[in-house]
C-alpha positions as YAML, in Angstrom:
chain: A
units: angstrom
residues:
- id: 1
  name: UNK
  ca: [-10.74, 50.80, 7.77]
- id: 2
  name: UNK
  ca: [-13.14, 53.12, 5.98]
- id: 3
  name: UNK
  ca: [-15.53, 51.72, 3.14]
- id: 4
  name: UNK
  ca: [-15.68, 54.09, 0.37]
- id: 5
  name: UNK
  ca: [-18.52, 53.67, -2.03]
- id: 6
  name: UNK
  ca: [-18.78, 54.93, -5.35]
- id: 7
  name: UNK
  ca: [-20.85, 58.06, -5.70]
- id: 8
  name: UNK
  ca: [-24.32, 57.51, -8.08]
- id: 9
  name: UNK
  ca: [-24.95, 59.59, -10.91]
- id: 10
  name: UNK
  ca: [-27.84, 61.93, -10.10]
- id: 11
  name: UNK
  ca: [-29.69, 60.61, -12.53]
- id: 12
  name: UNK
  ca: [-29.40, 57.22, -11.26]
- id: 13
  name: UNK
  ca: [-30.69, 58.67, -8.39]
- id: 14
  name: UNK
  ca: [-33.75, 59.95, -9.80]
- id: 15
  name: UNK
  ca: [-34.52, 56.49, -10.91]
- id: 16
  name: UNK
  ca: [-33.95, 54.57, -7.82]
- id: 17
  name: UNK
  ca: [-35.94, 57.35, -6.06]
- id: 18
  name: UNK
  ca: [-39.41, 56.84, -8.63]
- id: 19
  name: UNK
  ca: [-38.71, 52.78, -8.31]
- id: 20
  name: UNK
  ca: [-39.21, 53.33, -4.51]
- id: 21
  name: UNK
  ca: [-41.69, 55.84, -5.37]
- id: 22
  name: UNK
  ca: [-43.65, 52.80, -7.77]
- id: 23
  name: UNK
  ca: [-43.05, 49.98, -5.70]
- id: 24
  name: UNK
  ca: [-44.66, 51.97, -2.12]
- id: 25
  name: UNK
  ca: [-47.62, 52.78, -4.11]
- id: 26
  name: UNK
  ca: [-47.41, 49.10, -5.16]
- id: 27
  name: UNK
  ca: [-47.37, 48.32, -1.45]
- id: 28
  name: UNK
  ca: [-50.70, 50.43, -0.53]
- id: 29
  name: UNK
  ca: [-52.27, 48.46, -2.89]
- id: 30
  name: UNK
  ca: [-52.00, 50.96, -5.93]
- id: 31
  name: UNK
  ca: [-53.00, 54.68, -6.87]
- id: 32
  name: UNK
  ca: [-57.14, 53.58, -7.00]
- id: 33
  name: UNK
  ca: [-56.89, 52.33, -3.39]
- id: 34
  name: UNK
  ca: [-54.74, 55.47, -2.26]
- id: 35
  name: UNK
  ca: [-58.05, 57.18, -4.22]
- id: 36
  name: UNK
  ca: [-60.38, 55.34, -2.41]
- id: 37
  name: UNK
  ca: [-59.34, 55.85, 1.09]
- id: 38
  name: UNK
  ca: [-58.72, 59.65, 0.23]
- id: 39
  name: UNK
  ca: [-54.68, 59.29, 0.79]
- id: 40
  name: UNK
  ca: [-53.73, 61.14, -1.92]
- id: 41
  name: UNK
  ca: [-52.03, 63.53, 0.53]
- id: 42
  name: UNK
  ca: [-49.26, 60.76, 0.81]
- id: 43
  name: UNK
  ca: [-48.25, 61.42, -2.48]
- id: 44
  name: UNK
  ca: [-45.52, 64.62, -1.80]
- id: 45
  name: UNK
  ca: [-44.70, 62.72, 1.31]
- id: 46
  name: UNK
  ca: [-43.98, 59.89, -0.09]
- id: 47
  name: UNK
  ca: [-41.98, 61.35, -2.97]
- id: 48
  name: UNK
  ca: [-39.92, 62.90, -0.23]
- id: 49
  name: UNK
  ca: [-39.14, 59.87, 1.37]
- id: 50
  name: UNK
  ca: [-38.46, 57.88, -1.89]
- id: 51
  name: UNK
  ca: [-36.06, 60.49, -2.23]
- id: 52
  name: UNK
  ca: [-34.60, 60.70, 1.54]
- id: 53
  name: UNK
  ca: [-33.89, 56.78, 1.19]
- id: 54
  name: UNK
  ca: [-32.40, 56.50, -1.89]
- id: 55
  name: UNK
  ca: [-29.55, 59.54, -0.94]
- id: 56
  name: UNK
  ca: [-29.07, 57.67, 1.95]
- id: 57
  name: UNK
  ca: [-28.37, 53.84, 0.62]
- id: 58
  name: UNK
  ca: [-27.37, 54.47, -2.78]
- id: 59
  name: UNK
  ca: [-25.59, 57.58, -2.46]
- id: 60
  name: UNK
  ca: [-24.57, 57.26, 1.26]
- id: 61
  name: UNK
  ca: [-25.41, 60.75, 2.29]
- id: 62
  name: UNK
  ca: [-25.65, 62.01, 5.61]
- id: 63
  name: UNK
  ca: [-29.17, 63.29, 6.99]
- id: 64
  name: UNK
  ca: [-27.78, 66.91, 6.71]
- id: 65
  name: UNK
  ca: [-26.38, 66.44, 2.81]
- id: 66
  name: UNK
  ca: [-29.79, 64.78, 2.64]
- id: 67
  name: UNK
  ca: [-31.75, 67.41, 4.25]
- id: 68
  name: UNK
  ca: [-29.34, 70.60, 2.02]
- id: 69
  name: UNK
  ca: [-29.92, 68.79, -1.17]
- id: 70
  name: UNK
  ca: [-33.60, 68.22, -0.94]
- id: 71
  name: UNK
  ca: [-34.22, 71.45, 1.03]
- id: 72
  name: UNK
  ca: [-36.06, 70.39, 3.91]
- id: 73
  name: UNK
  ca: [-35.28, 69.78, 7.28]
- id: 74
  name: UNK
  ca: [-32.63, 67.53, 9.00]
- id: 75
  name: UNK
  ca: [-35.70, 66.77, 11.76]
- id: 76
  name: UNK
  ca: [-37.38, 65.60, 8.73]
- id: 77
  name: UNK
  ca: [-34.57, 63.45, 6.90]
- id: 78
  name: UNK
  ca: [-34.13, 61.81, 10.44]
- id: 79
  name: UNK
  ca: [-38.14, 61.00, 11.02]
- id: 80
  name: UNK
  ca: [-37.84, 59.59, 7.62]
- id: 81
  name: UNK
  ca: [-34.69, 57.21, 8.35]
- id: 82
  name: UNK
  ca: [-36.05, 56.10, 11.67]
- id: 83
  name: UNK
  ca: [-39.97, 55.10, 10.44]
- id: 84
  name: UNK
  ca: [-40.64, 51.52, 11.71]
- id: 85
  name: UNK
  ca: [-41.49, 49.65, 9.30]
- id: 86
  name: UNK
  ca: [-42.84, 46.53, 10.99]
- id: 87
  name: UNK
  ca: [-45.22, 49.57, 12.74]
- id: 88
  name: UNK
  ca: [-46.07, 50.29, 9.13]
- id: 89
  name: UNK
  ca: [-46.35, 47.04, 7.73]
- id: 90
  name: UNK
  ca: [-49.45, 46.50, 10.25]
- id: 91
  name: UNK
  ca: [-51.21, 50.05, 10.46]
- id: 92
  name: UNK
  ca: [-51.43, 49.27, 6.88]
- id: 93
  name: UNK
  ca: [-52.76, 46.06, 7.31]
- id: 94
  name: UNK
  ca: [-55.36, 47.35, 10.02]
- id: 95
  name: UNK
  ca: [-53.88, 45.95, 13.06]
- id: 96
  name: UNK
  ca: [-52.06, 48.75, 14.40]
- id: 97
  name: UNK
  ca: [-52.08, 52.65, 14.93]
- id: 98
  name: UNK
  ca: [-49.58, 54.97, 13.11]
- id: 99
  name: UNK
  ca: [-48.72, 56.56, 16.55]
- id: 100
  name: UNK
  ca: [-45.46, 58.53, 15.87]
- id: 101
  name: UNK
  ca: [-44.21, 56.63, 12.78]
- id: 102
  name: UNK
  ca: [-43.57, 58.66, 9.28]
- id: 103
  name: UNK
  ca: [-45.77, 56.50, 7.02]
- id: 104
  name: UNK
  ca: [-44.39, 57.45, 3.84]
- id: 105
  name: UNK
  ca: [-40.86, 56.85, 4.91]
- id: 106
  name: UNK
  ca: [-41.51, 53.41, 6.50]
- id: 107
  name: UNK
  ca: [-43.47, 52.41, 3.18]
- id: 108
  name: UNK
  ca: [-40.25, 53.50, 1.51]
- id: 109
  name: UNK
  ca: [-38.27, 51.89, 3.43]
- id: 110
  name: UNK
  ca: [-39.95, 48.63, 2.92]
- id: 111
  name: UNK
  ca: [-40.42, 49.63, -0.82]
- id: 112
  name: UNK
  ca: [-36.53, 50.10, -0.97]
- id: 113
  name: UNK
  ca: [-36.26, 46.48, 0.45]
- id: 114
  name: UNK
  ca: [-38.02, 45.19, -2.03]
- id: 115
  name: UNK
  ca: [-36.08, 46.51, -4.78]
- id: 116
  name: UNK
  ca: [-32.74, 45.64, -3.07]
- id: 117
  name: UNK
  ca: [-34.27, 41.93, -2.98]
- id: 118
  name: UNK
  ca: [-35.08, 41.82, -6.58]
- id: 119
  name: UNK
  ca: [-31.80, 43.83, -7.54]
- id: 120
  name: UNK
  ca: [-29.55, 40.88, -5.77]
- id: 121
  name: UNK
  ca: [-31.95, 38.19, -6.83]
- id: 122
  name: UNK
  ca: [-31.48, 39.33, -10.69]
- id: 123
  name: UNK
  ca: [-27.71, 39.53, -10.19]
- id: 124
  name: UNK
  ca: [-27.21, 36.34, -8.83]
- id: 125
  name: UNK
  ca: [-28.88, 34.62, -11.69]
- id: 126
  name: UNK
  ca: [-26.82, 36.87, -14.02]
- id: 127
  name: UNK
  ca: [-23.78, 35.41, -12.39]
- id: 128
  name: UNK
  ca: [-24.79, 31.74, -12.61]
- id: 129
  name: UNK
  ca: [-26.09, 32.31, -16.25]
- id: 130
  name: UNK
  ca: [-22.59, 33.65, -16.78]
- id: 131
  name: UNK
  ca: [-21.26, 30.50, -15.43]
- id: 132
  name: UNK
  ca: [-23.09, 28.47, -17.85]
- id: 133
  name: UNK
  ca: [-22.40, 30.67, -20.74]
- id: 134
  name: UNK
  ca: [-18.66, 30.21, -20.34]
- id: 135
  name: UNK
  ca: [-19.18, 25.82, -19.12]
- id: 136
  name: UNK
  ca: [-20.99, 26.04, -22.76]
- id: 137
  name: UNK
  ca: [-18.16, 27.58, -24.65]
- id: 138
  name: UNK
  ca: [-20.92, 30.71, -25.48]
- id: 139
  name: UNK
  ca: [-18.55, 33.68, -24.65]
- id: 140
  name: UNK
  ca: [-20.18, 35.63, -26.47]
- id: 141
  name: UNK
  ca: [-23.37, 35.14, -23.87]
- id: 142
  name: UNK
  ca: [-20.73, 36.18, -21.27]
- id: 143
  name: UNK
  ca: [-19.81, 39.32, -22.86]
- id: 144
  name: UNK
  ca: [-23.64, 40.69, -23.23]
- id: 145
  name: UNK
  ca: [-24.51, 39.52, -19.72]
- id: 146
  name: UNK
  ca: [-21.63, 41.42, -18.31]
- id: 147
  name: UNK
  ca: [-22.60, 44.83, -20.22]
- id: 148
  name: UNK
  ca: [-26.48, 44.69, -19.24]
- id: 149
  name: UNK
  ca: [-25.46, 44.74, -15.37]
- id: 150
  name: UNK
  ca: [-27.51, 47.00, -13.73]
- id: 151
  name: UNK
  ca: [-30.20, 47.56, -16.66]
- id: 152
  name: UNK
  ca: [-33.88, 46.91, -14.92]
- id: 153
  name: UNK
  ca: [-35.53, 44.57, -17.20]
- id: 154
  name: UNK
  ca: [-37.90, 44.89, -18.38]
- id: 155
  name: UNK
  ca: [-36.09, 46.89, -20.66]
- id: 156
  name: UNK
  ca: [-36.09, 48.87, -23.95]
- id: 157
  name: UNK
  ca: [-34.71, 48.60, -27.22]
- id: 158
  name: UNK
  ca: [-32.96, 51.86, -26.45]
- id: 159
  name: UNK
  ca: [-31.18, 51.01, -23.38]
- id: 160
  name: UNK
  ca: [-29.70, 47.88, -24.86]
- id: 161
  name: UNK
  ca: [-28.05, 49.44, -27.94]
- id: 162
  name: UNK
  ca: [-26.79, 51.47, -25.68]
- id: 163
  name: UNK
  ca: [-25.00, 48.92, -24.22]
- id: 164
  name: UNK
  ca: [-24.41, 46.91, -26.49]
- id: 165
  name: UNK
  ca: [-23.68, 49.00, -29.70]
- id: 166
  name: UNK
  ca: [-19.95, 48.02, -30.40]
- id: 167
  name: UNK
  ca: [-20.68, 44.00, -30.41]
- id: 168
  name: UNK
  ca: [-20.44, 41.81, -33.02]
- id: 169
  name: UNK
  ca: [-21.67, 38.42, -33.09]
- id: 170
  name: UNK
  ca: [-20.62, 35.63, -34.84]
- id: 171
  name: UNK
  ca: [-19.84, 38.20, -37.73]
- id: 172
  name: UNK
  ca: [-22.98, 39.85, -37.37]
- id: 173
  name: UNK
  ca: [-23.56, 43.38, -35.83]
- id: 174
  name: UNK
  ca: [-25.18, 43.33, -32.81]
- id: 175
  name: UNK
  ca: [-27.60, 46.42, -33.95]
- id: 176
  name: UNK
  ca: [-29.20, 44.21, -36.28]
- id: 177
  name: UNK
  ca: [-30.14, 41.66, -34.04]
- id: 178
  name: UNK
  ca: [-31.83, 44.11, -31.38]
- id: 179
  name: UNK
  ca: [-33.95, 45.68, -34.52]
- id: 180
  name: UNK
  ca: [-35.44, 42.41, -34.87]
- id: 181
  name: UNK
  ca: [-36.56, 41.65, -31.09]
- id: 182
  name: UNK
  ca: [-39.83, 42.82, -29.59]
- id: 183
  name: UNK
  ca: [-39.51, 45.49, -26.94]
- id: 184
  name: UNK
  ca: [-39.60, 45.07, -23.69]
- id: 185
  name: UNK
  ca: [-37.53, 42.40, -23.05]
- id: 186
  name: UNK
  ca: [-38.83, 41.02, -19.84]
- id: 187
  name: UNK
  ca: [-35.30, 39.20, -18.56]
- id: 188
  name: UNK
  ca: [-31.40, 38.70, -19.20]
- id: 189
  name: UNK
  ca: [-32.29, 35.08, -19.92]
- id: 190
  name: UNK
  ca: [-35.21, 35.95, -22.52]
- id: 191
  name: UNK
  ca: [-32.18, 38.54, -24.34]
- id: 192
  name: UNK
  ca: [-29.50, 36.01, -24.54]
- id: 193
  name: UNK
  ca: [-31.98, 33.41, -26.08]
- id: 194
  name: UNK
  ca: [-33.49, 35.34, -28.99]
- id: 195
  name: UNK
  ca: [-29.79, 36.63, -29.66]
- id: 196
  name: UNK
  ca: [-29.14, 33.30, -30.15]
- id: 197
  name: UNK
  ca: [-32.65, 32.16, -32.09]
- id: 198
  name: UNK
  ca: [-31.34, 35.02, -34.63]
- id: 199
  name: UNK
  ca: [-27.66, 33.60, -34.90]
...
């Protein structure tokens, strides 16, 4: 049986692509240590690659949809999807060579693991605070947590009234209450409990 997935928005796209873009510079120890060791040629490679990974797990593209909508090679797409990342892991650590291995798409591959991590971490305690929410008779809680799936916190004031704009809370309009918080909120849980410090 085939597994369709839902196609991603290109926008969403572009986001997932400058989160694996962030988090491999992250990895490399940030932008003044790819300064120091005079790396800064990584940079369109590893924009590539951000790019080259997130088509391929997000938007499940093959390497030649990959390689057409980028407008580089298939060789290169492929190089990309294959980097080692274990090889990476210790090249960058000084323990081994980088031999054959496309650096910038192992370091997005392992930056793309680390978001996936953090992405299932955050939705499994949205699921158990949902749990609680409805053991506690707060449905309301439910009802927020379901419509900020997805959102990366920290997260702006913008992004939530987007989301949230039509709710009403115990008679009061949920616009109100996300005038009053301070921007960025840093986690579902730190939302739902200065919603409810303003009830």
């Amino acid at each position: 049986m085939e597994v369709i997935k839902a196609p991603v928005r290109e926008g969403n796209i572009d986001e997932i692509a400058e989160r694996i873009f962030q988090e491999s510079i992250r990895i490399v120890g940030g932008l003044k240590n790819l300064v120091e060791y005079r790396n800064l040629t990584w940079l369109p490679s590893l924009a590539e690659a951000a790019y080259v990974i997130a088509l391929k797990n997000e938007a499940v593209k093959t390497s030649r949809e990959i390689a057409e909508y980028l407008g580089i090679t298939e060789q290169t797409v492929k190089k990309i999807l294959s980097a080692d990342e274990e090889k990476i892991k210790e090249y960058l650590q000084g323990e081994g060579t980088k031999e054959k291995e496309h650096i910038a798409g192992g370091l997005a591959k392992l930056a793309y693991k680390a978001i996936k991590e953090k992405r299932d971490n955050l939705r499994e305690r949205i699921e158990i605070m949902e749990e609680s929410a409805k053991s506690l008779g707060v449905e309301w809680a439910v009802h927020i947590l379901k419509n900020i799936k997805g959102l990366n916190f920290p997260v702006n004031k913008d992004k939530l009234m987007e989301r949230l704009k039509a709710y009403r809370i115990m008679g009061k309009d949920i616009k109100e209450i996300l005038e009053d918080l301070e921007y960025p909120v840093k986690s579902p849980a730190e939302l739902l409990h200065e919603i409810r410090k303003r009830l």
